[in-house]
MDAnalysis code that builds the backbone (N, CA, C; Angstrom):
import MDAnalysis as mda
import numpy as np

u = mda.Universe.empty(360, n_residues=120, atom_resindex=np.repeat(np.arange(120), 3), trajectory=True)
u.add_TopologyAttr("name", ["N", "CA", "C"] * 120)
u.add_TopologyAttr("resid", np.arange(1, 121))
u.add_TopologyAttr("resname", ["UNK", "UNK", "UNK", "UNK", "UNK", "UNK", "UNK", "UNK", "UNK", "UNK", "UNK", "UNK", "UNK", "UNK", "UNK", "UNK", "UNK", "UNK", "UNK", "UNK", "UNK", "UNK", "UNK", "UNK", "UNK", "UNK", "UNK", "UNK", "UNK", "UNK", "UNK", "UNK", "UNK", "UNK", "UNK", "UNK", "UNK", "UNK", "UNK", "UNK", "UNK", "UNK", "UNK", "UNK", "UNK", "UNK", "UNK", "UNK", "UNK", "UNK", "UNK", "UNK", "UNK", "UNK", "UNK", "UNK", "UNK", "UNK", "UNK", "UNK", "UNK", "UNK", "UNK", "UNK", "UNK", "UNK", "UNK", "UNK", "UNK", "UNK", "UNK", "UNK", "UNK", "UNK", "UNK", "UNK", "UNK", "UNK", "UNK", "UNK", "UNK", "UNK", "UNK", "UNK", "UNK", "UNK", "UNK", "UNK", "UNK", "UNK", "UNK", "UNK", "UNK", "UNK", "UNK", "UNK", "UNK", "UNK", "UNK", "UNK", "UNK", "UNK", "UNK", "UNK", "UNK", "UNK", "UNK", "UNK", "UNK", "UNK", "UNK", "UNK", "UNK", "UNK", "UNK", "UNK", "UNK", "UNK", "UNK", "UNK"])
u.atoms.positions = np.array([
    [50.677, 28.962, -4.023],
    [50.018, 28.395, -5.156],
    [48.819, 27.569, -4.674],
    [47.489, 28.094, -5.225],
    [46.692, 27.169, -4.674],
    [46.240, 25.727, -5.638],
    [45.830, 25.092, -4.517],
    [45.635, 23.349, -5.026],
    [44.571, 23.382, -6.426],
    [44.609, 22.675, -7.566],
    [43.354, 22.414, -8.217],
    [42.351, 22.162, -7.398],
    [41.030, 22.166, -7.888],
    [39.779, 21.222, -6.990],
    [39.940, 20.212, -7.653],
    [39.531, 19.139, -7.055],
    [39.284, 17.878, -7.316],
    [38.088, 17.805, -8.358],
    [38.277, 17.057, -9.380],
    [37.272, 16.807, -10.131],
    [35.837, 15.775, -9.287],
    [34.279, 16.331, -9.481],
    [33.986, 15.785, -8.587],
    [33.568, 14.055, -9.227],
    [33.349, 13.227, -8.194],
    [33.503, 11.881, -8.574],
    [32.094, 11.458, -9.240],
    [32.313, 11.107, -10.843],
    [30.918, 10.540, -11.365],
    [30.329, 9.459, -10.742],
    [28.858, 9.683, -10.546],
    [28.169, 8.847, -10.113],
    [27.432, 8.394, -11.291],
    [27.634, 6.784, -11.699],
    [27.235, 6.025, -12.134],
    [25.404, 6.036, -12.132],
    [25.157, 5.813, -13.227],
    [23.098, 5.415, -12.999],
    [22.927, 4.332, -12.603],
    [21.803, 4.197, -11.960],
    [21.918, 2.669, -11.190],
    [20.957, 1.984, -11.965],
    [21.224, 0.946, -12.505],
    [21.219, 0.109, -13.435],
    [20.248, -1.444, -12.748],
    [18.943, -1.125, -13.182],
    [18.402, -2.627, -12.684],
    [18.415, -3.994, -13.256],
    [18.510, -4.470, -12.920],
    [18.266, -6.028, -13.808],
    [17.344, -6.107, -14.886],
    [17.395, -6.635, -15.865],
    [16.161, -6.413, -16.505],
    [14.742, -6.724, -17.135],
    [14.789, -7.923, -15.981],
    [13.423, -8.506, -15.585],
    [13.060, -7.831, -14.474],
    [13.440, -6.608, -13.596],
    [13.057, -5.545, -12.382],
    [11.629, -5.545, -12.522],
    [11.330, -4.601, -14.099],
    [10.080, -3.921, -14.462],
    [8.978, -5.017, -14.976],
    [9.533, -6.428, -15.189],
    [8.528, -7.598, -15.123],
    [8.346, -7.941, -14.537],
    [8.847, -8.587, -13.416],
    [8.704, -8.774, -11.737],
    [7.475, -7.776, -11.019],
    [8.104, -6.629, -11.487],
    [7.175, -5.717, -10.392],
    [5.397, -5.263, -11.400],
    [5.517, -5.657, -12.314],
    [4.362, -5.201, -12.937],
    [3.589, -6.724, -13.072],
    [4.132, -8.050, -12.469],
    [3.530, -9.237, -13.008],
    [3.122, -9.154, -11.364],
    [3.577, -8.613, -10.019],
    [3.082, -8.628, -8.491],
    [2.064, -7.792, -8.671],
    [2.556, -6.246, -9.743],
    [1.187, -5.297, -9.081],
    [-0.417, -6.273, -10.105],
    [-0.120, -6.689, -10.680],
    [-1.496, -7.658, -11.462],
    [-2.180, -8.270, -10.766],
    [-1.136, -9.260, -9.705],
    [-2.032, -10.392, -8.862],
    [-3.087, -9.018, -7.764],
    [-2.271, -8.065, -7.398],
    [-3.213, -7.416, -6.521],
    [-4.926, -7.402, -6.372],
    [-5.899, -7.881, -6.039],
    [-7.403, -8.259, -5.588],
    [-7.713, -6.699, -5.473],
    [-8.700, -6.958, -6.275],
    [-9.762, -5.578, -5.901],
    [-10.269, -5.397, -4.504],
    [-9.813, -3.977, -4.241],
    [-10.176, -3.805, -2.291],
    [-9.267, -4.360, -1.811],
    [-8.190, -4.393, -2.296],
    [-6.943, -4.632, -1.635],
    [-5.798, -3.585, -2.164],
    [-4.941, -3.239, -1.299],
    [-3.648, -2.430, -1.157],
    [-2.468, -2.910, -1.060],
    [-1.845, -2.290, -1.422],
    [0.163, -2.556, -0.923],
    [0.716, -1.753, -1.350],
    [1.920, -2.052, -0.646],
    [2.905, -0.378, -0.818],
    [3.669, -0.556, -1.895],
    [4.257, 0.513, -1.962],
    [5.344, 0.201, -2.776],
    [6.847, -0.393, -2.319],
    [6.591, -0.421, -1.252],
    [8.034, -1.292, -0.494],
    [7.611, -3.132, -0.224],
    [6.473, -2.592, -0.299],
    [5.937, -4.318, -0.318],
    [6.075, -4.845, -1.917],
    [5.391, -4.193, -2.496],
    [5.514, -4.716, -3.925],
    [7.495, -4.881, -4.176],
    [8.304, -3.912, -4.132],
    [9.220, -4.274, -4.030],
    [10.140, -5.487, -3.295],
    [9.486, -6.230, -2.328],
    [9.764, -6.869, -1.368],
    [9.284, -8.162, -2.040],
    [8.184, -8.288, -2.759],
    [7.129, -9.324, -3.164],
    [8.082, -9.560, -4.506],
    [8.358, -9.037, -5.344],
    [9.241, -8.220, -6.721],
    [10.455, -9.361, -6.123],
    [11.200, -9.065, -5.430],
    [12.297, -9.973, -4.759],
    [13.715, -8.401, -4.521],
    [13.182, -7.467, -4.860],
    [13.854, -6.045, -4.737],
    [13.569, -5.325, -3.510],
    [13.723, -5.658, -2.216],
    [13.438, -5.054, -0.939],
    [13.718, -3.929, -1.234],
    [14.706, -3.358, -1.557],
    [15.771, -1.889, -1.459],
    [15.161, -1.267, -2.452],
    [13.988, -1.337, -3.390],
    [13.631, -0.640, -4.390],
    [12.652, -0.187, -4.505],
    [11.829, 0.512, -3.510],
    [10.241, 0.894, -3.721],
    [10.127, 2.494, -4.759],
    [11.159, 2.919, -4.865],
    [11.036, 3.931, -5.283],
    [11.199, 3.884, -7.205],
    [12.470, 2.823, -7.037],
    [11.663, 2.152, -8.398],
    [10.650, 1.372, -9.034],
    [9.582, 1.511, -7.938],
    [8.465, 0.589, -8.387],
    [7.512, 1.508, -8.634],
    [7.912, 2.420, -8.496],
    [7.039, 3.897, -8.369],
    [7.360, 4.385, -9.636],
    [8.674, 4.847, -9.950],
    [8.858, 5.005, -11.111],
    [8.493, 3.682, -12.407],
    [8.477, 2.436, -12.153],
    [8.128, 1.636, -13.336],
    [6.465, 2.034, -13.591],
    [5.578, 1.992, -12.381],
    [4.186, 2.276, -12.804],
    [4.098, 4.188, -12.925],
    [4.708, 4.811, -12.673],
    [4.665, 6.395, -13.570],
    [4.956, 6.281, -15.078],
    [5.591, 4.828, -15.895],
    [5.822, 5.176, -16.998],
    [4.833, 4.107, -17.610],
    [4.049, 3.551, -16.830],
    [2.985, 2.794, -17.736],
    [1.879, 3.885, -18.492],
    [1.603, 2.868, -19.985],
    [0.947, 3.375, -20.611],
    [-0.225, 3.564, -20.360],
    [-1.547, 5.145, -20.721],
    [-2.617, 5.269, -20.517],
    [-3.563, 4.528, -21.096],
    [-4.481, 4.034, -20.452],
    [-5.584, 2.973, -20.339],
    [-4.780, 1.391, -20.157],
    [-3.610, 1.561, -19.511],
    [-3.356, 0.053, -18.945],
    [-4.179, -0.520, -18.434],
    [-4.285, -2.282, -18.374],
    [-5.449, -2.407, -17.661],
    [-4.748, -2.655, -16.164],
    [-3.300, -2.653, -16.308],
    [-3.262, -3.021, -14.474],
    [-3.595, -2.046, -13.677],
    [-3.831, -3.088, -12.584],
    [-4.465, -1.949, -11.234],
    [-3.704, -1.260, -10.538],
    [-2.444, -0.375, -10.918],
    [-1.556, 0.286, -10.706],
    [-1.910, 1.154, -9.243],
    [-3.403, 1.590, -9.327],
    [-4.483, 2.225, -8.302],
    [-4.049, 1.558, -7.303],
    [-3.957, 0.627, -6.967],
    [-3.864, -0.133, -5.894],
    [-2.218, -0.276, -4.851],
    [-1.597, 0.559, -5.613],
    [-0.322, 0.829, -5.096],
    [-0.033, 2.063, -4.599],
    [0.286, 2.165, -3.218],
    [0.295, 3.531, -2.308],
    [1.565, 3.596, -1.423],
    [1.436, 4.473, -0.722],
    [2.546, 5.443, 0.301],
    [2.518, 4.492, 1.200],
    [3.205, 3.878, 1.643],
    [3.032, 2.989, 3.251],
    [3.384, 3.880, 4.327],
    [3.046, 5.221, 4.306],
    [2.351, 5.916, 5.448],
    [0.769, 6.056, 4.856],
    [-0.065, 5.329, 4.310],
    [-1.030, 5.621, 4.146],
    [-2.153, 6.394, 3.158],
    [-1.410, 6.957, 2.221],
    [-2.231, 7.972, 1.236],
    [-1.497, 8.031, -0.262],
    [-2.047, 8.164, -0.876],
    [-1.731, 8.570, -2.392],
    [-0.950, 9.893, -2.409],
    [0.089, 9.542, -3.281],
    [1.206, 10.632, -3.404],
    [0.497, 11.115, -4.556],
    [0.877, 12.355, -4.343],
    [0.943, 13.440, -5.669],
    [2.384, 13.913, -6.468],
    [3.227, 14.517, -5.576],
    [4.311, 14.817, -5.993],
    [3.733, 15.326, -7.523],
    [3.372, 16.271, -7.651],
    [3.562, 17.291, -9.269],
    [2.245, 16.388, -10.109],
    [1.935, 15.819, -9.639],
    [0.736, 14.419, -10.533],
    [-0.343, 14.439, -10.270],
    [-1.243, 15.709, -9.535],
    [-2.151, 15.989, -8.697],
    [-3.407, 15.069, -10.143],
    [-3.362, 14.987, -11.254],
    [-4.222, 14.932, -11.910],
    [-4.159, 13.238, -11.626],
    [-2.943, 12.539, -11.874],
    [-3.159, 11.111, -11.635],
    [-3.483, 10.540, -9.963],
    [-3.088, 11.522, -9.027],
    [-3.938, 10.840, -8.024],
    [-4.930, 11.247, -8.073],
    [-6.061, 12.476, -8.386],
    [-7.500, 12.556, -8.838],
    [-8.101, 10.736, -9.092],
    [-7.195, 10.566, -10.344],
    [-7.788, 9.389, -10.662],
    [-7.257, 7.844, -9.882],
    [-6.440, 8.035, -9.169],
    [-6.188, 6.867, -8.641],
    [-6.984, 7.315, -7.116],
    [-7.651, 7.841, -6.848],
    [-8.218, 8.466, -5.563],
    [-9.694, 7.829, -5.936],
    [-10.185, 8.422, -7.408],
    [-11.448, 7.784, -7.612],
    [-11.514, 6.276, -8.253],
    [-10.819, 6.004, -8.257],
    [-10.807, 4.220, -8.778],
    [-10.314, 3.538, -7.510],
    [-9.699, 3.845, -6.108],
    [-9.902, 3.500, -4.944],
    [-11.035, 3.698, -4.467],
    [-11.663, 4.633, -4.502],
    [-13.098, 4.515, -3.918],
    [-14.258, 3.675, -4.590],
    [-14.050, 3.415, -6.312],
    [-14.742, 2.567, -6.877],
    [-14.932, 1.268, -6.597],
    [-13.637, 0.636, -5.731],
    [-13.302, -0.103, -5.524],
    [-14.070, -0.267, -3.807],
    [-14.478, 0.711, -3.045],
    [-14.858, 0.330, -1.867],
    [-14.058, 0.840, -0.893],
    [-12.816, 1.356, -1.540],
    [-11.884, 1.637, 0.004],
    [-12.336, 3.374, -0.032],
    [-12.522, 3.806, 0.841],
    [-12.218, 4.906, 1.690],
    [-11.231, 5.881, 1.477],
    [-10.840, 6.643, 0.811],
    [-9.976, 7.546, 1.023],
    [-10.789, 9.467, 0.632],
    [-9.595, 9.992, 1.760],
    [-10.272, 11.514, 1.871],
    [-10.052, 12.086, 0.584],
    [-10.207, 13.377, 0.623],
    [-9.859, 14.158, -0.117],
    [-8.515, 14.326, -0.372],
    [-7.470, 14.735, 0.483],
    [-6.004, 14.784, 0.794],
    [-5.576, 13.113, 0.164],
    [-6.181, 12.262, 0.085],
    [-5.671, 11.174, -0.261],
    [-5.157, 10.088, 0.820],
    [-5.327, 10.448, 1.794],
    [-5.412, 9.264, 3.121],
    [-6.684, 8.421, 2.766],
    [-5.888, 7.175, 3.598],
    [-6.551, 6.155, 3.527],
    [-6.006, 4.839, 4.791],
    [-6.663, 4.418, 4.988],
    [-6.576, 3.536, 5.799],
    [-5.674, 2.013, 5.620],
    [-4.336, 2.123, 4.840],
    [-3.709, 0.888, 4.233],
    [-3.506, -0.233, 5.214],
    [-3.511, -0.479, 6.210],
    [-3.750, -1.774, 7.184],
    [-5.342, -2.556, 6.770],
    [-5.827, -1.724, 7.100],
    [-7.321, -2.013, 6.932],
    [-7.808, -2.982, 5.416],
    [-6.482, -2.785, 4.486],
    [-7.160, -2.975, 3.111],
    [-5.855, -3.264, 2.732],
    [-4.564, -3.782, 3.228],
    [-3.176, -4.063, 2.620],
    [-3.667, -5.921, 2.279],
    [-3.118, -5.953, 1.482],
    [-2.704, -7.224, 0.840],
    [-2.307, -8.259, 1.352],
    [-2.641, -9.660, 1.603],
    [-1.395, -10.548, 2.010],
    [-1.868, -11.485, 1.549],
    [-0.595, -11.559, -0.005],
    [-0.471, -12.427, -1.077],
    [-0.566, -14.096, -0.031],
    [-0.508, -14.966, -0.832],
    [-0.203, -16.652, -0.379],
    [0.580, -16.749, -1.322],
    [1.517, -17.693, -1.287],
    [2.539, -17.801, -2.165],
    [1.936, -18.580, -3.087],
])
């Protein structure tokens, strides 16, 4: 007689606090024109070390013509992600360069050169 399978074990949604998406959208504001940070920094700055990937997702669901400088938040290897969004890094590619920074075509850029460091 063979065994049932095991039902497999639900995984729960992970559930942020819910000042997360105010935290991280009141850090990406202070950001200075011609200045950068990652998204593990903004998470870090946020008080959410472990969360850059939700900081990514809070500014993918901001509304069009926000005025924050959402632009100013990148890959901390250096370049603007696309992932399926080729049209929003177009525009976050040309509002980095409006800004003075440097980036190629591919979306590299030089983030040391132009990263952030807030004062408390």
């Amino acid at each position: 007689m063979s065994e049932r399978p095991k039902p497999a074990k639900r995984v729960e949604p992970e559930v942020l606090p819910p000042d997360f998406r105010t935290v991280v959208l009141a850090v990406v504001a202070r950001i200075p024109k011609g200045k950068l940070a990652s998204y593990g920094q903004v998470a870090a700055l946020a008080g959410f070390p472990q969360r850059p990937r939700q900081v990514g997702m809070v500014l993918s669901g901001l509304p069009e013509g926000t005025k924050l400088p959402w632009h100013r938040v990148v890959n901390t290897r250096g370049y603007v992600p696309s992932r399926g969004r080729w049209w929003g890094a177009f525009e976050q590619i040309g509002r980095l360069r409006d800004e003075g920074i440097a980036v190629d075509d591919l979306g590299n850029l030089d983030l040391e050169a132009h990263r952030w460091s807030p004062r408390s």
